[in-house]
N, CA, C and O atoms as a Maestro MAE file, in Angstrom:
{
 s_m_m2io_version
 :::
 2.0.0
}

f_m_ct {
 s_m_title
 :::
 protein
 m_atom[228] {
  # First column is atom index #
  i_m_mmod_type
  r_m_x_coord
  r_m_y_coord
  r_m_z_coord
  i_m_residue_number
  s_m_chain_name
  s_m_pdb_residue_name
  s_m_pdb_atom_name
  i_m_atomic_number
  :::
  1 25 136.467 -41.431 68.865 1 A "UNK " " N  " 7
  2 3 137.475 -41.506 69.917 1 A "UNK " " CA " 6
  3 2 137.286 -40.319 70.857 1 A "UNK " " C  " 6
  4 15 137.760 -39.221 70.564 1 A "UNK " " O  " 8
  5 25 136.604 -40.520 71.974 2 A "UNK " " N  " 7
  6 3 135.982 -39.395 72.900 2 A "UNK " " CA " 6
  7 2 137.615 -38.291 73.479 2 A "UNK " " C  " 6
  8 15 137.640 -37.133 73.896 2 A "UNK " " O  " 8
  9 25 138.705 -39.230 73.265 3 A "UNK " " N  " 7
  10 3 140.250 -38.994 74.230 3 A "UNK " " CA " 6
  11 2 140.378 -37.888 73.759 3 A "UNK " " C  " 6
  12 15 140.264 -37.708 72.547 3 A "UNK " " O  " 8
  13 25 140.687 -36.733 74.759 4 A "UNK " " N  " 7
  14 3 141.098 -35.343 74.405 4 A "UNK " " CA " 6
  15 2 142.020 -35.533 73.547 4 A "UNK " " C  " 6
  16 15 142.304 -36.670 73.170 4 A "UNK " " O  " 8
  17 25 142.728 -34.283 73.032 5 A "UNK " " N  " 7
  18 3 143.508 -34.186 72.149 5 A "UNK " " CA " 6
  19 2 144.572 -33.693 73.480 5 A "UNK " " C  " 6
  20 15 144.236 -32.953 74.404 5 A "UNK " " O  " 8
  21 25 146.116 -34.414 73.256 6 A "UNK " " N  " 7
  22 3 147.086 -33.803 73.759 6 A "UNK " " CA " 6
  23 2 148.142 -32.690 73.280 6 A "UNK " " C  " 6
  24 15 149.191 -32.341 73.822 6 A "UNK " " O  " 8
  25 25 147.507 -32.221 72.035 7 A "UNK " " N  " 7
  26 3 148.082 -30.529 71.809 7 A "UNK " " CA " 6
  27 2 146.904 -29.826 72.311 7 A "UNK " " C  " 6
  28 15 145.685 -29.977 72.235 7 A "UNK " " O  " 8
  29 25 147.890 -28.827 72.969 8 A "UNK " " N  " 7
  30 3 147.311 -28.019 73.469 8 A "UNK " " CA " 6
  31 2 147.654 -26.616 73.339 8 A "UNK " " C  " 6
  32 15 147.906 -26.014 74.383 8 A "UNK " " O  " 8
  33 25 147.723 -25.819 71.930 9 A "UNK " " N  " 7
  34 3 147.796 -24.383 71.209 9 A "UNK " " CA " 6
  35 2 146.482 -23.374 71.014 9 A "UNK " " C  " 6
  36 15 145.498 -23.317 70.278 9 A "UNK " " O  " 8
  37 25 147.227 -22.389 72.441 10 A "UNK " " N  " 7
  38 3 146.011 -21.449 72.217 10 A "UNK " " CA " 6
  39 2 145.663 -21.305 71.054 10 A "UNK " " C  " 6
  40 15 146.259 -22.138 70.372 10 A "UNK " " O  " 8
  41 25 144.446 -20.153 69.945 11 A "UNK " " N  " 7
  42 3 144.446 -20.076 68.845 11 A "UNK " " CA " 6
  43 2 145.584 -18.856 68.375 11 A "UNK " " C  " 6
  44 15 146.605 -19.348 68.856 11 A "UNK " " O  " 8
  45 25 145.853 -18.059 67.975 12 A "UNK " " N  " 7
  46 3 147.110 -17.169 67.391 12 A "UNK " " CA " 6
  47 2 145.765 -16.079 67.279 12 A "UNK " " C  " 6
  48 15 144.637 -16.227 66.810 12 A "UNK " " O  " 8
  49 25 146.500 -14.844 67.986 13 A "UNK " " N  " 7
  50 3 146.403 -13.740 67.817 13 A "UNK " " CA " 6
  51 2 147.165 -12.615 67.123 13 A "UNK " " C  " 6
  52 15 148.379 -12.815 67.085 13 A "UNK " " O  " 8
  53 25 146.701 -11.364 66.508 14 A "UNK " " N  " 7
  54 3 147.527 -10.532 65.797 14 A "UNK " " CA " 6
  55 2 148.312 -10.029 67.138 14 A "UNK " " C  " 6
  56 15 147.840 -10.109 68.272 14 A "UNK " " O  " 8
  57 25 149.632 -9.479 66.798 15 A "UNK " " N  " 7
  58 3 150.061 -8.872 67.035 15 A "UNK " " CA " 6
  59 2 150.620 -7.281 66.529 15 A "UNK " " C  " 6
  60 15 151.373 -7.233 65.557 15 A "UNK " " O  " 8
  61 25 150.312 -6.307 67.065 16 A "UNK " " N  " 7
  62 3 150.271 -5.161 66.426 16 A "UNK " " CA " 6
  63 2 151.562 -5.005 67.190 16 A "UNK " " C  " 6
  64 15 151.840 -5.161 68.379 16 A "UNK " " O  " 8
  65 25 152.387 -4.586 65.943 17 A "UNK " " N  " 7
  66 3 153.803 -3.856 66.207 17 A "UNK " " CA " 6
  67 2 154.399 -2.216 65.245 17 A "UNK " " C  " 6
  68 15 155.471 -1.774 64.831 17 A "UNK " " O  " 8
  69 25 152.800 -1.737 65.265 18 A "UNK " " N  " 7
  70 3 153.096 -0.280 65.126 18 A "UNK " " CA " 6
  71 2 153.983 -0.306 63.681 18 A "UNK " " C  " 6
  72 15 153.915 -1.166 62.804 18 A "UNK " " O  " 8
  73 25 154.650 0.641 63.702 19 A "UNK " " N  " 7
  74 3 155.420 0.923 62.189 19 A "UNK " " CA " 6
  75 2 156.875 0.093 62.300 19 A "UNK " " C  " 6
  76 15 157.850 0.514 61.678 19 A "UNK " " O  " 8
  77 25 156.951 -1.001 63.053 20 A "UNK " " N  " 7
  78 3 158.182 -2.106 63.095 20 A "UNK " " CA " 6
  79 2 157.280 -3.106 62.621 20 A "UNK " " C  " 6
  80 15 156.087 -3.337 62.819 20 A "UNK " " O  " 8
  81 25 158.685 -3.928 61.559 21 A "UNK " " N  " 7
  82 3 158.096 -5.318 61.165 21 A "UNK " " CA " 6
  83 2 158.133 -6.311 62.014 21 A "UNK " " C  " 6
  84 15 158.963 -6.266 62.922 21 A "UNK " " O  " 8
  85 25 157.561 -7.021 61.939 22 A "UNK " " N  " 7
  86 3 157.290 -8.473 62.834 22 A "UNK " " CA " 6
  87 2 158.818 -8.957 62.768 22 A "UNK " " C  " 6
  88 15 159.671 -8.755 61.904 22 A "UNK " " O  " 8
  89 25 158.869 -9.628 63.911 23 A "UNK " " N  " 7
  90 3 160.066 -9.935 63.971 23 A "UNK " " CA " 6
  91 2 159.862 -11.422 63.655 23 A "UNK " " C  " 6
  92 15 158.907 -12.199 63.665 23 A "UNK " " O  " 8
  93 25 161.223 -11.484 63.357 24 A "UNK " " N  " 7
  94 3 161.466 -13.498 61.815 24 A "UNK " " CA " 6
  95 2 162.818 -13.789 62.936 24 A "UNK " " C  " 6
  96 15 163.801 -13.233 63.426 24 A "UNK " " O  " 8
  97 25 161.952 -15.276 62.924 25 A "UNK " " N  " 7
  98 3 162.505 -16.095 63.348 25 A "UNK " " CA " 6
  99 2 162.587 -17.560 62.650 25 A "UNK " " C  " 6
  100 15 161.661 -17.772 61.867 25 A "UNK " " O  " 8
  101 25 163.567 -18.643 62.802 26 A "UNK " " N  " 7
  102 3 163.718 -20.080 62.304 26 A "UNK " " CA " 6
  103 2 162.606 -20.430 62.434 26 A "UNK " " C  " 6
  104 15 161.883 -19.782 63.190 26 A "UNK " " O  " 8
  105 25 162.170 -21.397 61.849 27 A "UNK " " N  " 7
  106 3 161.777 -22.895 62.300 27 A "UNK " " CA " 6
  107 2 162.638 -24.000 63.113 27 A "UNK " " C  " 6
  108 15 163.674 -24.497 62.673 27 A "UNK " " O  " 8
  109 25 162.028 -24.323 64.428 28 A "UNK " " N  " 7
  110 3 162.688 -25.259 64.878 28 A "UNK " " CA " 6
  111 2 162.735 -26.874 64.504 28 A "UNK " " C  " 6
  112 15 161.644 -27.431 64.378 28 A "UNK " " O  " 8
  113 25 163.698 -27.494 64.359 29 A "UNK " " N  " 7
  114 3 163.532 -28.387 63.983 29 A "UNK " " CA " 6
  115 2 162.845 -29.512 65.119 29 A "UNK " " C  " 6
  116 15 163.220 -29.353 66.281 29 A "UNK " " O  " 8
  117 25 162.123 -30.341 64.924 30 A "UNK " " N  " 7
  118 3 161.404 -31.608 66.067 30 A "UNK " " CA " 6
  119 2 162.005 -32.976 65.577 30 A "UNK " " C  " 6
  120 15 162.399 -33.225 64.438 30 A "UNK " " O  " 8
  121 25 161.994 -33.848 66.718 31 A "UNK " " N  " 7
  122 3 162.476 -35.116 66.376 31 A "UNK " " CA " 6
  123 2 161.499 -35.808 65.578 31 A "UNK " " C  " 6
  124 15 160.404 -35.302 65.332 31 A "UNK " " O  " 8
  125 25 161.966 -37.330 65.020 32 A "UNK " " N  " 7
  126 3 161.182 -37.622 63.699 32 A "UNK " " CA " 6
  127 2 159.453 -38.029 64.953 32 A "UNK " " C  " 6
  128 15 158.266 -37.729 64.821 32 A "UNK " " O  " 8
  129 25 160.104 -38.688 65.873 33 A "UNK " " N  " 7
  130 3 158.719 -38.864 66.775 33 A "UNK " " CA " 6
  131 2 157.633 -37.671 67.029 33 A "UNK " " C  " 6
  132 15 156.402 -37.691 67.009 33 A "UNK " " O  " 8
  133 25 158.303 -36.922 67.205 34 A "UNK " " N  " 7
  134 3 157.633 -35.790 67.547 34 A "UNK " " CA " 6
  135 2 156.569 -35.655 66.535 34 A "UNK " " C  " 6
  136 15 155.363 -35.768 66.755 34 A "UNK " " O  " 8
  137 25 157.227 -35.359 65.215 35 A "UNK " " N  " 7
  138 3 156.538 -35.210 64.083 35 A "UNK " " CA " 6
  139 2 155.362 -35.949 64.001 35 A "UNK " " C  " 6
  140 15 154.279 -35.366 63.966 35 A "UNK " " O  " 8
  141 25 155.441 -37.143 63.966 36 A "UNK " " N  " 7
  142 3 154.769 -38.439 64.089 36 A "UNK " " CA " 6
  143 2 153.861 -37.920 64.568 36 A "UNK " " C  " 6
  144 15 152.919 -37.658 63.819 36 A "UNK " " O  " 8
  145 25 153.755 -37.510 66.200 37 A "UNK " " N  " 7
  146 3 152.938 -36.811 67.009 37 A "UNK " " CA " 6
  147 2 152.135 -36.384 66.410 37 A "UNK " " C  " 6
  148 15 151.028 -36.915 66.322 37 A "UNK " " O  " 8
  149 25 152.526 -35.086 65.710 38 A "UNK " " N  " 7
  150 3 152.127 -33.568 65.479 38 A "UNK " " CA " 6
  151 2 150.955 -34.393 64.150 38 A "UNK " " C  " 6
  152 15 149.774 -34.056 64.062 38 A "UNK " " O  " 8
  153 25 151.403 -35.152 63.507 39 A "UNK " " N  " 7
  154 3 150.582 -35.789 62.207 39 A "UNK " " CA " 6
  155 2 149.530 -36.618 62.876 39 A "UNK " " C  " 6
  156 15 148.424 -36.594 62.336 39 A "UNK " " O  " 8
  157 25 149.671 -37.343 63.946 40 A "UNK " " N  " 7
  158 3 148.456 -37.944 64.346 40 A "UNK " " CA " 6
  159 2 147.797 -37.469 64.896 40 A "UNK " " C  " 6
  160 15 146.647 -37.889 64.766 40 A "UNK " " O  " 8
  161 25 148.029 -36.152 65.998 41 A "UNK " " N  " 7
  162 3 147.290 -35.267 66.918 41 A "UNK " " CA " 6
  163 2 146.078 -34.669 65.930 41 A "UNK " " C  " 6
  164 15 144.861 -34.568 66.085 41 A "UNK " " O  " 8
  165 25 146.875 -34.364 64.976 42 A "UNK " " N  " 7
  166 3 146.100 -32.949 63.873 42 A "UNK " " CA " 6
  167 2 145.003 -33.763 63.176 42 A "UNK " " C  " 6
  168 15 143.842 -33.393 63.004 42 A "UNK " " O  " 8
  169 25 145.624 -35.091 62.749 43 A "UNK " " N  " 7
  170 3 144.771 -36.125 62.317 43 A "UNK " " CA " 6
  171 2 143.155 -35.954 63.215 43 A "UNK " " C  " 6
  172 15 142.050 -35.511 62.901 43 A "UNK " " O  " 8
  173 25 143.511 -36.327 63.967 44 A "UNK " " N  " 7
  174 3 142.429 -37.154 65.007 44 A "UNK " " CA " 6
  175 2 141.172 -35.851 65.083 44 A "UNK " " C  " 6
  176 15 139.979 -35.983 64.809 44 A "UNK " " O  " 8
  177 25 142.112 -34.197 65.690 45 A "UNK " " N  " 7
  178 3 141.100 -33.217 65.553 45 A "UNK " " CA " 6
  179 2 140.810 -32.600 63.778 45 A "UNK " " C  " 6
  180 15 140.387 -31.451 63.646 45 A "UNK " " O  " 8
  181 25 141.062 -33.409 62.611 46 A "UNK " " N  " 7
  182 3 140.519 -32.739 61.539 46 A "UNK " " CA " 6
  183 2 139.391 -34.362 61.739 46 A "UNK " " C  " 6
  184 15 138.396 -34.050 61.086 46 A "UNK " " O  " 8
  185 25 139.240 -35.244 62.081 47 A "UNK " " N  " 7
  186 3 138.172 -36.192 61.797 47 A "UNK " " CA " 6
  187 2 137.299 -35.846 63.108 47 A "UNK " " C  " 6
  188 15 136.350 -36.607 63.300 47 A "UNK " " O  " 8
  189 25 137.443 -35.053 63.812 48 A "UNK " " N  " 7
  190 3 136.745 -34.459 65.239 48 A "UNK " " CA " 6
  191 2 136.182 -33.720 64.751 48 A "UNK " " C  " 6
  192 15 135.090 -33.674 65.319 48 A "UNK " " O  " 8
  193 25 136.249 -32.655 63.549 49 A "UNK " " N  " 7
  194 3 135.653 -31.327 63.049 49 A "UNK " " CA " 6
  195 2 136.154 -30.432 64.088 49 A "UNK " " C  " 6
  196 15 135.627 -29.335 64.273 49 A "UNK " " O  " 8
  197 25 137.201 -30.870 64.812 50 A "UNK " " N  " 7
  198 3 137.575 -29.243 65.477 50 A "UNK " " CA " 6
  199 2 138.575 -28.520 64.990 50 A "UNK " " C  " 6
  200 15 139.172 -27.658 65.635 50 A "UNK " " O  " 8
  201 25 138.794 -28.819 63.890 51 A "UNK " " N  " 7
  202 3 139.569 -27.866 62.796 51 A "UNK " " CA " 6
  203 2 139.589 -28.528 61.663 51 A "UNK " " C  " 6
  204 15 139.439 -29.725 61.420 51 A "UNK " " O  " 8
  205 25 139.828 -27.451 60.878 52 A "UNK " " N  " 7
  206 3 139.534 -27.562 59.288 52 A "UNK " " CA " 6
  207 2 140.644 -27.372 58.367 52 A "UNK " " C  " 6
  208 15 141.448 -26.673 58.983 52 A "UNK " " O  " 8
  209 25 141.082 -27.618 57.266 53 A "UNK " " N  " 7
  210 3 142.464 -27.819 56.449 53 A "UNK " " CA " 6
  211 2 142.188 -26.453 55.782 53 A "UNK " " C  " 6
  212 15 141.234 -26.323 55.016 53 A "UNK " " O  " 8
  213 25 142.982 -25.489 56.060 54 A "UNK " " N  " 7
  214 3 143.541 -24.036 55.366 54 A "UNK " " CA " 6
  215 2 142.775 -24.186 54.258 54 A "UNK " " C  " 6
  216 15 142.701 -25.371 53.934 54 A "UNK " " O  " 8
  217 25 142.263 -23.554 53.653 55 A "UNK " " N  " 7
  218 3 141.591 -22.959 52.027 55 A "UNK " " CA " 6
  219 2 142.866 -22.109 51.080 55 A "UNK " " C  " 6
  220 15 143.075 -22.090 49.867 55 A "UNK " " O  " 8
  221 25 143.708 -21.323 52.451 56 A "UNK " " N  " 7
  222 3 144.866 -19.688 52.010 56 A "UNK " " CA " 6
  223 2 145.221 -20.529 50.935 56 A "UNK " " C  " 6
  224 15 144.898 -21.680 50.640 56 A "UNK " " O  " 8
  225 25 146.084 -19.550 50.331 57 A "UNK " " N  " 7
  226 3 147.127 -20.128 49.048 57 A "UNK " " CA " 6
  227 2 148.246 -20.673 49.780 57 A "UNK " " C  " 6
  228 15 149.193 -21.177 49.176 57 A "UNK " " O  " 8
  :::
 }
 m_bond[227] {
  # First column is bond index #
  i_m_from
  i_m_to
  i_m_order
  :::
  1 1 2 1
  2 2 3 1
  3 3 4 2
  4 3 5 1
  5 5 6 1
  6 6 7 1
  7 7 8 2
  8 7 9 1
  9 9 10 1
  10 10 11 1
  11 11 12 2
  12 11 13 1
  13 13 14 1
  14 14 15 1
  15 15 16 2
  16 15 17 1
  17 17 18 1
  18 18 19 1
  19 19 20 2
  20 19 21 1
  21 21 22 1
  22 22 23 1
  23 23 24 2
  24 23 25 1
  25 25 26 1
  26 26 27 1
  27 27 28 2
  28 27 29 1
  29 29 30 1
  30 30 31 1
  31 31 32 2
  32 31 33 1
  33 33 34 1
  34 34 35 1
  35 35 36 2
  36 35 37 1
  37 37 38 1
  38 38 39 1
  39 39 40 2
  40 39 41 1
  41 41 42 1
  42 42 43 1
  43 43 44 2
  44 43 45 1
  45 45 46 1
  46 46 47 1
  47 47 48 2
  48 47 49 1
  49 49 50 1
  50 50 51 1
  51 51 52 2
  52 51 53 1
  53 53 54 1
  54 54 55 1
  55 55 56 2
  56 55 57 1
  57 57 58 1
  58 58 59 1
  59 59 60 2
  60 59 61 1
  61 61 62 1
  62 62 63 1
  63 63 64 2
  64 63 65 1
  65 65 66 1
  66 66 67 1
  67 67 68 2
  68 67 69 1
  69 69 70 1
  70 70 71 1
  71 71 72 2
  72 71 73 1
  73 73 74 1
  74 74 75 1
  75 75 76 2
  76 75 77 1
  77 77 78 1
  78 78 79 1
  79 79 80 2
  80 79 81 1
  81 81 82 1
  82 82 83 1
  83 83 84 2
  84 83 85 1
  85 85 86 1
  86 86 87 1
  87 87 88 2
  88 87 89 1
  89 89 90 1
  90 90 91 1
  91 91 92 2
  92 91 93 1
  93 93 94 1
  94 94 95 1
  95 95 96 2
  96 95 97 1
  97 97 98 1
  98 98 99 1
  99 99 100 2
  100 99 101 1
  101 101 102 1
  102 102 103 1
  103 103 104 2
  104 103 105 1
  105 105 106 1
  106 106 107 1
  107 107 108 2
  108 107 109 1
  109 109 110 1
  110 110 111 1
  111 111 112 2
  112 111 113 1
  113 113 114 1
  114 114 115 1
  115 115 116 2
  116 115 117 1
  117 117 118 1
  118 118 119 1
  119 119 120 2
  120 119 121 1
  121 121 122 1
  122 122 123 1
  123 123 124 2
  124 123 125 1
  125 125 126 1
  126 126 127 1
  127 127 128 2
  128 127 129 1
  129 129 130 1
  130 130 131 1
  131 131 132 2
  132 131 133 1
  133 133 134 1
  134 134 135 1
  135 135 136 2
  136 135 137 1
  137 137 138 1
  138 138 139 1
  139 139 140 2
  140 139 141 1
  141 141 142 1
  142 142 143 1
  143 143 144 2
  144 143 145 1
  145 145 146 1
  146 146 147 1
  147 147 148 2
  148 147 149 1
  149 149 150 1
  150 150 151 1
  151 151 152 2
  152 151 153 1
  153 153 154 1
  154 154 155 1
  155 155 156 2
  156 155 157 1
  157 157 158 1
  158 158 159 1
  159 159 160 2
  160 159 161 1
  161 161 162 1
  162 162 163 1
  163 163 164 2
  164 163 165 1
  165 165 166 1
  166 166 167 1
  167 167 168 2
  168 167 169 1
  169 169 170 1
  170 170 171 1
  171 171 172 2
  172 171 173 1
  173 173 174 1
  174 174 175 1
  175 175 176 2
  176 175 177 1
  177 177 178 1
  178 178 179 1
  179 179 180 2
  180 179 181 1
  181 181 182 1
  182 182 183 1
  183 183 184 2
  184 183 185 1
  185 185 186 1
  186 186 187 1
  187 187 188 2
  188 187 189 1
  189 189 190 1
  190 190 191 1
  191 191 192 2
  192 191 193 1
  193 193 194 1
  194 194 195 1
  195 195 196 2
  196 195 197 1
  197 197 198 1
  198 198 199 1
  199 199 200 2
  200 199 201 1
  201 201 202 1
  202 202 203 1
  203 203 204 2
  204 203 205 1
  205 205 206 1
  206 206 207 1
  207 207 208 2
  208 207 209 1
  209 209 210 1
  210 210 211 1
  211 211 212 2
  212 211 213 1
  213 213 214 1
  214 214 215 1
  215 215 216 2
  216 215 217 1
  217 217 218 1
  218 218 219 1
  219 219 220 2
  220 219 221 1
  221 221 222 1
  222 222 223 1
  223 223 224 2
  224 223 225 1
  225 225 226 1
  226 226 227 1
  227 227 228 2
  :::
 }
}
């Protein structure tokens, strides 16, 4: 399926915040569609090889 992917998330950079902890925030919640989205988007680029499923614990 040549169709770009419509997420579009820079990759995540550190942020250095010196001798303060990172600041914590919620999780927002998304509608059930949305979700839907987010599961088929991710889908499509892990069978693309443009990203790969976490190894972390």
């Amino acid at each position: 399926d040549p169709t770009p992917s419509i997420i579009n998330i820079p990759p995540q950079t550190a942020i250095k915040t010196g001798d303060h902890p990172p600041i914590y925030s919620k999780q927002y919640s998304s509608s059930y569609e949305d979700q839907e989205i987010k599961v088929q988007e991710t889908q499509k680029l892990l069978e693309r090889g443009q990203i790969e499923e976490s190894t972390s614990p």
